[in-house]
N, C-alpha and C positions, 0 to 999 in steps of 0.2 A: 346797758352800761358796759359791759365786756367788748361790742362792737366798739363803740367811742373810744374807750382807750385803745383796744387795736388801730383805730386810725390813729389819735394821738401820737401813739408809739411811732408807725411810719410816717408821720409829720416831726416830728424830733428826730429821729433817724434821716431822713431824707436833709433835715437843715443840719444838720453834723458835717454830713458828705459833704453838703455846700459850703458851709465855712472849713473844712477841712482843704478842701476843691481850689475857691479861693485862696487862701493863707499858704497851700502848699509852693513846694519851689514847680512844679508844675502850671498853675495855676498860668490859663491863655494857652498852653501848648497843648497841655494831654490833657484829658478826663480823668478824676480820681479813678473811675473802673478799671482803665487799662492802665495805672502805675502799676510799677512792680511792686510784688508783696512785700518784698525790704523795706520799700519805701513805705508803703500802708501799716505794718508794724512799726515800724519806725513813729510816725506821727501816731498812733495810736498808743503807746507808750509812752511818747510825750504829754498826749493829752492825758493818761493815766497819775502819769507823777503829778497832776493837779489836781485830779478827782482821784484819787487811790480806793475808793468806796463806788466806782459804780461797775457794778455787774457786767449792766452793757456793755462797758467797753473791754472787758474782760472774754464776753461772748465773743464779742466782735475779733479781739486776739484769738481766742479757739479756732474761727473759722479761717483765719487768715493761714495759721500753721497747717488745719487740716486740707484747704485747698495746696497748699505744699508737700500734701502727702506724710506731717508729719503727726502722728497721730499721738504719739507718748504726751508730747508738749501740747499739742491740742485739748484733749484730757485734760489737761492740769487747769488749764485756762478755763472750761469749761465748770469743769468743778469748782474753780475761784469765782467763779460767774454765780454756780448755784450759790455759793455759803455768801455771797454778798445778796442776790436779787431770787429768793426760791421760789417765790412768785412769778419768775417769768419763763412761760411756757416754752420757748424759742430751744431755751440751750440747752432744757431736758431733749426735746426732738433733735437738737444736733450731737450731741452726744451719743442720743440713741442711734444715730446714723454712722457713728464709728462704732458702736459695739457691733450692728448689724454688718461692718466689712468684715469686721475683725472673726466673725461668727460666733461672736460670744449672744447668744441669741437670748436667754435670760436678761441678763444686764439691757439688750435693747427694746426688749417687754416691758419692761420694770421705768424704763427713762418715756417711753413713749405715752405710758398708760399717766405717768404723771402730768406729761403738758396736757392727754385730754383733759384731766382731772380740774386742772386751772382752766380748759380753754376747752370745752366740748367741740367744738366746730375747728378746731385749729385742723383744718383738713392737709395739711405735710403731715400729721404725728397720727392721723386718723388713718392717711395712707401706708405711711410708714410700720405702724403697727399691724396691719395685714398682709403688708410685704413680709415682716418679720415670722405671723404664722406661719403662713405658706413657705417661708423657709423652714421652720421647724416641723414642718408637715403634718401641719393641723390645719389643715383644709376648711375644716367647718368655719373654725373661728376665723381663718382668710375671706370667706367667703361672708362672714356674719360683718365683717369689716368694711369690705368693700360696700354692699350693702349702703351702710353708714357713711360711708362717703359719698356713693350717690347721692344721696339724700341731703347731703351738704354741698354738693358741690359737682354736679354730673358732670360740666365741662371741665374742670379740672381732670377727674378722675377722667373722663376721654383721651386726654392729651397727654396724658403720664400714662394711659395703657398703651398708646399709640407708639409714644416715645418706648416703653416697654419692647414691645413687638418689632418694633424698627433694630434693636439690639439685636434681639436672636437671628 
């Protein structure tokens, strides 16, 4: 049941983009991906003042300010995301993604270990949570982590250690 709505979700998500995509003043020239962020809050906003109650697009706000680096207003969005939709696993792991910059490394324990809790396999929050040990230099449980990733997802966790590695 948990797989199916995961799909679901990226089936509602994916048609959003599209009639977003469509209906924007882009629509024929640019892909929703590459508008600028003004423009993606922008219609996102809009679409809020008609659903003021969904989470999602609340998330969706989070990520758009913290790809802009801005992390205070991201927060907020994100939190308005939890008190609307606490069920959904996404925006505890993206939250926890700015505690984790911010190195408030509690805070990014605490958000990660929730989207497992709704989403065992959500393998971003499964990663992210043993990146976060291993920042706090708790080794075991980094490594008790990763572990659990493998097991959900090897080729994932290959290509974000690779991507890892390529960094240093």
């Amino acid at each position: 049941m948990l797989i199916h709505n995961r799909y679901l979700h990226l089936l509602c998500t994916a048609l959003i983009f599209l009639l977003i995509a469509v209906t924007s003043p882009y629509a024929g020239s640019r892909h929703l991906f590459s508008m600028p962020y003004k423009e993606k809050i922008k219609i996102v906003k809009n679409k809020l003042a008609l659903e003021p109650d969904n989470g999602k697009l609340f998330n969706t706000l989070g990520y758009y300010y913290y790809e802009r680096d801005d992390y205070k207003q991201a927060v907020q969005y994100y939190l308005k995301a939890i008190a609307l939709t606490p069920d959904y696993p996404i925006t505890y792991n993206n939250l926890g993604i700015i505690y984790l910059a911010e190195k408030k490394y509690e805070k990014a324990e605490k958000c990660f270990k929730k989207a497992i809790s709704l989403d065992p396999e959500y393998i971003k929050a499964v990663c992210n949570l043993g990146v976060t040990y291993y920042k706090m230099n708790n080794i075991s449980e980094a490594k008790k982590w990763y572990d659990v990733a493998q097991k959900i997802d090897p080729k994932y966790v290959s290509t974000r250690k690779n991507n890892f590695l390529k960094k240093k």
